[in-house]
N, C-alpha and C positions, 0 to 999 in steps of 0.2 A: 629570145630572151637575151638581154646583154649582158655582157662580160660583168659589169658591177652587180648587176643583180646576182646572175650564177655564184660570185665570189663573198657576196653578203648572205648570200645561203647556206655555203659554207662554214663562214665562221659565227655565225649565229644560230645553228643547229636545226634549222626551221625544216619542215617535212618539205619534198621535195614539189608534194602536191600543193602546196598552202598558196592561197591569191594573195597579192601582195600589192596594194595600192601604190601609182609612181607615186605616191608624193612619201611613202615610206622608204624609197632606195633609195641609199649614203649615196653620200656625194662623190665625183672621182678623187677627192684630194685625198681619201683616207688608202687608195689602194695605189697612191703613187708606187711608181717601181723603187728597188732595191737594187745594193748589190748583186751580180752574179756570182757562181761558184760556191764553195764550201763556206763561206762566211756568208753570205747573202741567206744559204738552203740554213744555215743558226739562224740568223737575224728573225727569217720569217716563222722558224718553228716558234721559235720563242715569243714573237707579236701573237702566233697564234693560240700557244698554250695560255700566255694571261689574259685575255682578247675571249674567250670560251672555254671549257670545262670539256666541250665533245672532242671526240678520239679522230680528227681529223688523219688525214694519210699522213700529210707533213709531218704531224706531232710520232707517229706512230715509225717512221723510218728515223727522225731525229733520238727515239728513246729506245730502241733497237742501237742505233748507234752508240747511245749511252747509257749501259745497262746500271752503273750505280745511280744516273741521276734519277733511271725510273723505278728502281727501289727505291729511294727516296721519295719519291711523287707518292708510291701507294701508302706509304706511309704515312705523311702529311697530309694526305688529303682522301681517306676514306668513305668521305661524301659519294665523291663521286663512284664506289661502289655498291653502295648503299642504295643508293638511288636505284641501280638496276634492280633492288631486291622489291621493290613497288611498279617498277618500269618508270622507262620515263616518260615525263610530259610533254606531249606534242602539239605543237600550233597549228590547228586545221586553218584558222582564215581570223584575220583583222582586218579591217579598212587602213590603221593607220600602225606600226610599229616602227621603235626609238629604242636603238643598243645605246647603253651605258657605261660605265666601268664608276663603282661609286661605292664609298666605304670599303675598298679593298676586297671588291666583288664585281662581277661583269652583271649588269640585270637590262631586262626586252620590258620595255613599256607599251603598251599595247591597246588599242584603243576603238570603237568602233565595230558591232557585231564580232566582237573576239568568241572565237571557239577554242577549248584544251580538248584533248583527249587522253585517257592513259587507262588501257586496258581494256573492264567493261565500265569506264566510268568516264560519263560527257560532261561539260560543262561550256554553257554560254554566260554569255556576261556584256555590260557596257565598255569598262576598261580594268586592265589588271597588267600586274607585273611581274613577271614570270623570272624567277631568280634558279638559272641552271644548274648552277654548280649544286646548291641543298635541292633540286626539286622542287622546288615551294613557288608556291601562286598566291599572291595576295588579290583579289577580284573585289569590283564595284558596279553596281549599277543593275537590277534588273537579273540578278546571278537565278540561274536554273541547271541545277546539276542532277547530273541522273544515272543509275546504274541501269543496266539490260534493259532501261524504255519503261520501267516500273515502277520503282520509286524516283520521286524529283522533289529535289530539297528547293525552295525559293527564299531570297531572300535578296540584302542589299549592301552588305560585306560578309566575304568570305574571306579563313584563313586556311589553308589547302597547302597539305606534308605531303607530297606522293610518293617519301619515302615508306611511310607508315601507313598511309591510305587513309589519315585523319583529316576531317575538317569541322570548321568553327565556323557557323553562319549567325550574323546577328541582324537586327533589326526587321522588322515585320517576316519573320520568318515565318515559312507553311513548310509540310513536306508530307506528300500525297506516297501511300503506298497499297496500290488496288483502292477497295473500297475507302479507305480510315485515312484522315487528313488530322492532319497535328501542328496548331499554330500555338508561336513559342515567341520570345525576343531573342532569345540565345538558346542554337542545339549546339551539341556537337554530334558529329555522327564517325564512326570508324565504319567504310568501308568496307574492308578485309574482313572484320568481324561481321559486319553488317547491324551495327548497336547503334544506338541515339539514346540520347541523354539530357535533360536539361532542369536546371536549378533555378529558375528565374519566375517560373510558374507557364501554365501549359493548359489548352486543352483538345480534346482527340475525341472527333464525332466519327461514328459510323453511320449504316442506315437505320440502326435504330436508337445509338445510344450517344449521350455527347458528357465527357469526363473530361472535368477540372480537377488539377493541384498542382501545390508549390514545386514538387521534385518531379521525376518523370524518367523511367529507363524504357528503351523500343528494342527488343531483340526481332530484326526483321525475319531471319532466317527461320524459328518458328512461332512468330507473330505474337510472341508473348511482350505485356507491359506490365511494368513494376511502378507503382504510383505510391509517394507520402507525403505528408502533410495537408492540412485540409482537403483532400479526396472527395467528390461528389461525383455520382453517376448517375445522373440523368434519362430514364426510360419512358415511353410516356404511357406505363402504367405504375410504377413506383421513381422511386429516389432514393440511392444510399448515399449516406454520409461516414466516412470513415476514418480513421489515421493512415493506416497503410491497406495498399491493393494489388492484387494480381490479375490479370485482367489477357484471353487469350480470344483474337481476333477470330480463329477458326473455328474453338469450339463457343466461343460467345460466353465462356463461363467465367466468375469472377471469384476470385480469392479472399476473404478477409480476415485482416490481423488487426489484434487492438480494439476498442468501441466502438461500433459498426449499429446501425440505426438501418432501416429500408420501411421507406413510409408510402403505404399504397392509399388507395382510394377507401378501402374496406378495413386495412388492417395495418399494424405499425409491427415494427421485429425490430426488437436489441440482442446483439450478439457481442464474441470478445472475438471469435473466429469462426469458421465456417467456407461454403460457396453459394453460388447462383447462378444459376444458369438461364440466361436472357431469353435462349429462344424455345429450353422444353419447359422455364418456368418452372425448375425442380430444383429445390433448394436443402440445402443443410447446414445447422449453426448453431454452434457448442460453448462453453464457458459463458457462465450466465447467463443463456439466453431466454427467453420469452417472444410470448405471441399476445399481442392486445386485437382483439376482433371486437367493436361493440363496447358487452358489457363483461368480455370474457380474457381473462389472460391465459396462456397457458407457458409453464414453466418444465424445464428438463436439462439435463446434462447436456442432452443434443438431439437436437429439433430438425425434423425430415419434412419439408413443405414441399406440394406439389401445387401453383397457384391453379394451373388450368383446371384440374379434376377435385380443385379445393380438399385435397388428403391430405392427411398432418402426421406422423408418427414421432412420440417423445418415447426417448430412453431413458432411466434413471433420475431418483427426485423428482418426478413428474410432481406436479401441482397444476390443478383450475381452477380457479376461481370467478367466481358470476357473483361481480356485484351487486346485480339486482337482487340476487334469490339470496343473495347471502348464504352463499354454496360453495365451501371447497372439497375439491378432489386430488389425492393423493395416489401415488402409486408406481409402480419402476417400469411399467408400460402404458403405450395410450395409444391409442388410435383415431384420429379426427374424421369426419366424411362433413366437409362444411356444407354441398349438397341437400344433406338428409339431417343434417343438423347433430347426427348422433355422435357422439364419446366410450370409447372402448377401454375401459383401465383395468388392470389387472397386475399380477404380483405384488401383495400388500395392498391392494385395492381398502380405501376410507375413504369417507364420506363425512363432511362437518356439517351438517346445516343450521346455521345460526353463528351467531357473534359473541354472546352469552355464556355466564355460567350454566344455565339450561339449556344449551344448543344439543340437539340430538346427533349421534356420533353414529355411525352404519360400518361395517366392513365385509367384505365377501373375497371370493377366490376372485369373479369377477363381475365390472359392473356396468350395465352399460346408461349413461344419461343421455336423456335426449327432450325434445318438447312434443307439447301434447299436440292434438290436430288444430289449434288457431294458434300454435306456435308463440302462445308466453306464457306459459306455465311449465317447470323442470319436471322428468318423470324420472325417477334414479329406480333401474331394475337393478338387482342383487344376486347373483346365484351360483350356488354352491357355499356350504358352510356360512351364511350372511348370519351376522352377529349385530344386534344394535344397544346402544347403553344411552340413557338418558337420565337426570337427575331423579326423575318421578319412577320410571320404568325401566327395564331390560327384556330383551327376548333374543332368541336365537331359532333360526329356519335354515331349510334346504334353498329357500330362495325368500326374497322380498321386492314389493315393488312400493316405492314410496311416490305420493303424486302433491305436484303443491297447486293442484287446479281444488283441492278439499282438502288438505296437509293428512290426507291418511296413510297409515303406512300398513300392506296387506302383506303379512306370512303365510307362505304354503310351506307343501311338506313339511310334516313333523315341527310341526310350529311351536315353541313354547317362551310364554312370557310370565314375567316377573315385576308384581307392583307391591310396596311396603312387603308385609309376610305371607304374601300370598302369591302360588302359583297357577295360572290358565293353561288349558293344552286343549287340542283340538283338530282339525283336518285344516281349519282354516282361520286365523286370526286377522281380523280388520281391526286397528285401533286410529282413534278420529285426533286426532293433538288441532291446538290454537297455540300459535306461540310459542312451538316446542314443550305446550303441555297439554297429556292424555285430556280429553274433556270423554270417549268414552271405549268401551271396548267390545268389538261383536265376536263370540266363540261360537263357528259353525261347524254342528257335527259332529257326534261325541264329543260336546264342550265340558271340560272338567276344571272342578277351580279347588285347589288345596291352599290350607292355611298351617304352617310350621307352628302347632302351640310349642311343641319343646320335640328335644330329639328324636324322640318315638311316638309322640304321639299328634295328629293329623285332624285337624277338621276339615269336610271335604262337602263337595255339591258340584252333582252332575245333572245334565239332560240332555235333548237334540242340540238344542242353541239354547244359548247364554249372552244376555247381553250388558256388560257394568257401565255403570257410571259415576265419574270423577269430577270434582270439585277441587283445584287448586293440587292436582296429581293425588287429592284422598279419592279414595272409592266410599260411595253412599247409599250406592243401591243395585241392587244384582237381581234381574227379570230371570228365572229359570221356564225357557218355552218348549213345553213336551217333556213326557219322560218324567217330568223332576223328581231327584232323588239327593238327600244333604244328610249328614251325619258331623254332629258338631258338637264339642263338650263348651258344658256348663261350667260355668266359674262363681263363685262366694263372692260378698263384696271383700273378699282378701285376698282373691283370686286365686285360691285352692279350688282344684276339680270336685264337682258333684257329681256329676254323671256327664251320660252323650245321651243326647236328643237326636231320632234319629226318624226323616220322615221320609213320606212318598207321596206324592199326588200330579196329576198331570201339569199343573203349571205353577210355580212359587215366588213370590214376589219377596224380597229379605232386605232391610232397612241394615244400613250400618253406621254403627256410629262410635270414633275413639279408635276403630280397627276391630270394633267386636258386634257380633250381632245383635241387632238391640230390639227388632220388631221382625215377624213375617207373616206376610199373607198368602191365602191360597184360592184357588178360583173357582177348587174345585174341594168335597170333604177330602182330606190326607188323610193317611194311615200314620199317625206319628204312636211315635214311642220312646219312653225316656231310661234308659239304664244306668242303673246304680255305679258307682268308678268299681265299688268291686266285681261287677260282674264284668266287664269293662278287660280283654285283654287287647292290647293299643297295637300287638304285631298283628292283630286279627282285625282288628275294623280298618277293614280298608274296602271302599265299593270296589265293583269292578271297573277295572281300567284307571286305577292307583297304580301313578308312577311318580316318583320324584327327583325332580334333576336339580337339585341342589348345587350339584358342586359346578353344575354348567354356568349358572347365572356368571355373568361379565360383575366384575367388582370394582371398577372404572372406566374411564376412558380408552387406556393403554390397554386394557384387558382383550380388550376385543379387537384390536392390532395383530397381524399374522406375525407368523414367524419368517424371516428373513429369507427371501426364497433361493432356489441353484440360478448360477448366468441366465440369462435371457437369449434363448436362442431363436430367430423369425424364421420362420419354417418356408420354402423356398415358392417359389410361384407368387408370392404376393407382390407388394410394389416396388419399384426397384429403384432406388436411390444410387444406384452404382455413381462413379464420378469421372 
C-alpha cells in the first residue's frame, strides 16, 4: 500500500480493512511536506484535528501537550463523545470515496456498493455521505440496513443518527422482520429500542394476515404493533375494520379499541373493545357489542366467541333476537353451541315472543332455545319456576316447552293456568295459541277447572282430562273426558245466588257463554243435583283436589321477571376464554 493511501486512512478514519478503489486515493499535493520540529509536529496536529474529528496519535500527543486547549475541545465539541455512546460508524467498502471540509464540517462522499457498519447494525446502500464528527450517514440508492441478519429495513433515502441509533427511511420503503413485512413511504425505526413507526399510512402481511392504516407503531423486541386510523385486517376467513389496534406477531392475537366491526362469511360482530385471536379463532368483545348470524343477533356486555367449535358465551344484558320467529331472549348468561344450534340463558332468563300487544312473555330460572329436527321452527324449553303472561292467559309450571312447529306451549309439573276467572290445574297442560292467542287448552290427568264467583265461594269441574276451547282468548266450550264431576252456582237474572248445581256423570260436554255457564250436555244419565244457597256452606263445597293459587297468577308482563340474581360465577372446566 502507499504512503498516500496509508496517510488518507489516517485522516479519514476509515477501517483499516476497508477496499478502497485507486481512483478514490487523494492526490500527493494534499500530503506535501511541512515544516520540521516543534512548529511543523503544531502545523500538522492542527491540519489534522480540523481535517477529522478521529483521535489520531498526532492529535493525542499535541493535546497531552496542551491540556487547557483539550479542556477546551471537550467542551465544544461533545459530538464527538456522544458518538461513542452509539459507536461509531465504520466504512467496510466503497468503490469510490471524496473527503470534504464544507459548511464548517469535514464529511466522506461515498459512492458505489458502499457498506456502514456500527455495532449489530449493517447497512449497504448506492451512495451516502457519511458526516464524522455527528455520526450521521445520510444514504441513497438501493439502502438495505439490518440488525443481527433479521430484520432489513429497504428503502431509497435514509437519515441515520448513530449517535442515538435512529433512522428515517423514505420512499418505497419495506422492512422484513422473520415472517411480517411492512411497506410504508416513511418509517422511522430506533434501533437501540428496536421500535418503528410511521405516519404516512402502512401495511403489514404475515402468513395469514395482511393490515392496513394511516399510523403504525412495531415494537420488534416483543413483536407487538400498535395501529390507528382506518385499521383493517385482512384474514381470509373474516375482516376487521377498526379505529385503533393492537396487534401481536407471536401470539397472533388482536386488540380492539373504539368501533370495531369483524365480518365473516356466516357472521358479522360490532364491538367498542375486545380481542381475537387469529390462529385459536377465540374471541372476546365488550361495550356494545353484538353477534348478527343469519336471522339471529346476539347482544351482551361481553361476548366470548370460539369460531372453530362455533361456542359463544354472553355475560350481562344478554339479548337474542330472531327475526324470523319474532323471538327475543333476554337474560345475564348465555350460552351458544352454533354446531347443534342450541341457546342456554339463564339468570333472569325471558322470553318475548311476538311484537304486539299480545305477544306472549315466558320466564324460567333457565331456558334453553333451540330448533326442531328440519331446523326451522324455534323450540324454547323452560325449567325451573317457568312463568308465562299473555294478554288472554297466564300460567305457571316447574317447566315448559314452547314449539313454533304448532305454536303450543306444554306445562309439566305442577302446572297451572289462568284465563278470564278461571283456573285449570293438572299433571299436564297443553295450550294450542294462533298469533299469540289461546285457540285451545288440553288438562291431562287430574284436570281441574275453578271459577272465582266471589272470595269464598268457587264454581269448580273436574275429570281425567279436560279439554277448552277459545274463541278470540274467550272460552266457549269445555269437553269433561271421564270421571266428570262440576259443582257450580246458579245466579238470578240480577245475579244473586240461587243455589249450586252439582253433577256427576262419566263424560260432560258445558257450553259457555258471557263467562257463565249457559248449556250442558251429557253422554251418559248424570246424577245431578241442585242445592238451595241455604243449604250451601261455600268453605265446604269444594270437590276433591280444590286448590286455588290466586295470588300466584303473573298480573303483567314485569310480573313474571325474576328477581335480580348474585354475580355470575362459570364454574371451572368449561371453555376457556383465558387471553
Amino acid at each position: 500500500m502507499s504512503y498516500h493511501t496509508e496517510k488518507y486512512r489516517a485522516l479519514s478514519g476509515l477501517n483499516p480493512d476497508v477496499v478502497i478503489s485507486r481512483r478514490a486515493a487523494p492526490s500527493a499535493d494534499i500530503f506535501r511536506p511541512r515544516p520540521n520540529g516543534k512548529a511543523g509536529r503544531a502545523f500538522r496536529a492542527k491540519r489534522e484535528f480540523f481535517s477529522s474529528f478521529s483521535f489520531s496519535f498526532s492529535f493525542f500527543r499535541f493535546a497531552l501537550r496542551s491540556p487547557l486547549f483539550a479542556l477546551f475541545f471537550f467542551f465544544l465539541f461533545p459530538l464527538s463523545l456522544s458518538a461513542q455512546l452509539g459507536g461509531k460508524i465504520d466504512i467496510l467498502h466503497a468503490n469510490n470515496l471524496h473527503a470534504e471540509h464544507k459548511n464548517g464540517e469535514d464529511i466522506q462522499r461515498l459512492k458505489g456498493a458502499v457498506v456502514f457498519k456500527q455495532n449489530d447494525v449493517t447497512m449497504h446502500c448506492d451512495s451516502a455521505i457519511l458526516y464524522s464528527a455527528r455520526n450521521v450517514v445520510n444514504a441513497y440508492g438501493h439502502i438495505d440496513i439490518n440488525q443481527n441478519d433479521t430484520l432489513h429495513i429497504f428503502g431509497e433515502k435514509l437519515d441515520y443518527d448513530g449517535n442515538t441509533k435512529y433512522a428515517i427511511m423514505r420512499e418505497h420503503v419495506r422492512m422484513t422482520d422473520r415472517e411480517m413485512t411492512l411497506v410504508t413511504e416513511r418509517l422511522d425505526y430506533d434501533f437501540s429500542k428496536k421500535e418503528a413507526l410511521y405516519t404516512t399510512g402502512g401495511n403489514i402481511t404475515d402468513a395469514q394476515n395482511k393490515l392496513t392504516s394511516v399510523i403504525g407503531y412495531y415494537f420488534s423486541e416483543n413483536r407487538n404493533m400498535f395501529f390507528k386510523k382506518n385499521v383493517v385486517l385482512v384474514n381470509p376467513k373474516f375482516v376487521v375494520k377498526c379505529d385503533t389496534l393492537q396487534y401481536n406477531i407471536i401470539s397472533h392475537k388482536s386488540f380492539f379499541h373504539g368501533p370495531t366491526t369483524i365480518t365473516g362469511d356466516k357472521d358479522f360482530i360490532y364491538c367498542e373493545n375486545g380481542w381475537y385471536n387469529t390462529v385459536t379463532n377465540k374471541a372476546k368483545f365488550g361495550k356494545n357489542a353484538y353477534i348478527r348470524s343469519d336471522n339471529e343477533l346476539l347482544y351482551g356486555d361481553s361476548l366470548f366467541y370460539d369460531r372453530k367449535t362455533s361456542f359463544g358465551r354472553a355475560l350481562y344484558h344478554v339479548k337474542i333476537i330472531d327475526t324470523a320467529e319474532k323471538l327475543v331472549i333476554e337474560g345475564r348468561y348465555a350460552e351458544h353451541h352454533g354446531d347443534t344450534k342450541k341457546t342456554f340463558i339463564t339468570n333472569e332468563a325471558y322470553v318475548t315472543k311476538g311484537l304486539k300487544e299480545d305477544s306472549m312473555y315466558m320466564s324460567a330460572d333457565s331456558i334453553w332455545a333451540m330448533y326442531d329436527s328440519s331446523g326451522k321452527y324455534r323450540i324454547i324449553k323452560g325449567y325451573y319456576h317457568s312463568k308465562v303472561y299473555n294478554k288472554g292467559f297466564q300460567a305457571v309450571a316447574d317447566s315448559m316447552i314452547y314449539s313454533a312447529v304448532d305454536s303450543t306451549l306444554d306445562l309439566r309439573t305442577k302446572p297451572v293456568m289462568w284465563f278470564d276467572t278461571y283456573q285449570a290445574t293438572g299433571k299436564r297442560i297443553l295450550i294450542h295459541t294462533k298469533s299469540n292467542k289461546i285457540t285451545k287448552a288440553d288438562i291431562y290427568q287430574d284436570a281441574f277447572l275453578a271459577s272465582e264467583e266471589d272470595s269464598v265461594r268457587f264454581s269448580q269441574i273436574k275429570g281425567r282430562n279436560m279439554f277448552g276451547f277459545f274463541a278470540d282468548n274467550e272460552l266457549y266450550r269445555i269437553d269433561v273426558d271421564g270421571n266428570a264431576e262440576s259443582m257450580y252456582y246458579v245466579r238470578d237474572e240480577k245475579k244473586a245466588f240461587m243455589g249450586m248445581n252439582k253433577i256427576v256423570s262419566s263424560d260432560i260436554v258445558i257450553y259457555v257463554k258471557h263467562r257463565k255457564i249457559s248449556k250442558i250436555n251429557f253422554k251418559k244419565d248424570p246424577d245431578a243435583n241442585m242445592i238451595p244457597m241455604k243449604d250451601v256452606n261455600p268453605y265446604e263445597a269444594r270437590l276433591p283436589g280444590f286448590s286455588w293459587h290466586g295470588t300466584e297468577r303473573p298480573k303483567n308482563k314485569d310480573d313474571i321477571r325474576q328477581a335480580p340474581g348474585q354475580e355470575i360465577k362459570i364454574k371451572k372446566g368449561g371453555e376457556s376464554f383465558e387471553e
